[in-house]
N, C-alpha and C positions, 0 to 999 in steps of 0.2 A: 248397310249398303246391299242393294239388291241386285240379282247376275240377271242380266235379259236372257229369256230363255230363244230369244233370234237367233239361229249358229249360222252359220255361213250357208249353207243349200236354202234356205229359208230367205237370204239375202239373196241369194244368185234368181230362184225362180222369181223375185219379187222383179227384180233387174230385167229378167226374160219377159217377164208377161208386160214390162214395162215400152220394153223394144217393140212386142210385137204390137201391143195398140199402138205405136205410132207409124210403125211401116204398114199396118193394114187401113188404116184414114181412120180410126176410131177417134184417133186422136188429132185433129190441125189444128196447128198452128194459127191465132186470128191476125191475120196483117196487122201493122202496125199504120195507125189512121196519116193519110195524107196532111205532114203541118203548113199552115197558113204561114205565108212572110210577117215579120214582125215590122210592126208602123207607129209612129208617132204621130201625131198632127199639135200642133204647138197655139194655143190661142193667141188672140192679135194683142192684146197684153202681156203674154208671155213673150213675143216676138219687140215690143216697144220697150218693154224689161233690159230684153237683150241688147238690142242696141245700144239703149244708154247705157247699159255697164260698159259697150264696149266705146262708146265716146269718151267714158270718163277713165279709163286702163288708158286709152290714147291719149289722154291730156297729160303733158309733162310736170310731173310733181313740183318746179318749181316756176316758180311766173318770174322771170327773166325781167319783164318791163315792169313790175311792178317793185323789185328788186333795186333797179336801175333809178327809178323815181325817186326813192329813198335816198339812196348814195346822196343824187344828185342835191334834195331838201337837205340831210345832212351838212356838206361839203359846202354851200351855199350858207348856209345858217336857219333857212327857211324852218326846219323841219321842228315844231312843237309837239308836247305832248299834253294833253288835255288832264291832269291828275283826276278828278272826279271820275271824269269816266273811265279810265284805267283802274282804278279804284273798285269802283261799280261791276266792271267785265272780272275782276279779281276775286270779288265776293259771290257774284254770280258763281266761278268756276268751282271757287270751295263749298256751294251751298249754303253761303251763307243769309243770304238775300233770297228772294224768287223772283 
């Protein structure tokens, strides 16, 4: 480990001569640059984007009449189910089929 041979008068004048370039103009300051406002501008697909997400956050997660139709085919007797195609939409889901 090595002792810096800096002792403190060597720190102080360093400190002095440092004050006086700045109080004598040797030394200024550069301004700090005027910043610009920050801006977006959003493309017209970016903007048709947005909309739709927010048409479909607005649509109510459950269809009330479509709901209602069922009951009703139920309760009626009306309401069949097609096996094959349930079948088919089944294996689709698993990957089974393409």
């Amino acid at each position: 480990m090595s002792i810096s041979q800096v002792n403190g008068n060597d720190r102080l004048r360093a400190a002095m001569a440092a004050q006086a370039m700045r109080t004598s103009g040797a030394y200024a300051p550069t301004a700090a640059p005027t910043r610009q406002p920050d801006s977006v501008s959003l493309s017209d697909s970016a903007r048709s984007l947005s909309a739709a997400h927010k048409a479909v956050a607005a649509a109510p997660a459950v269809r009330e009449d479509r709901i209602a139709a069922l009951k009703a085919a139920i309760a009626d007797g009306t309401y069949s189910i097609d096996s094959r195609q349930l079948a088919r939409a089944m294996a689709k889901k698993l990957d089974i089929i393409g």
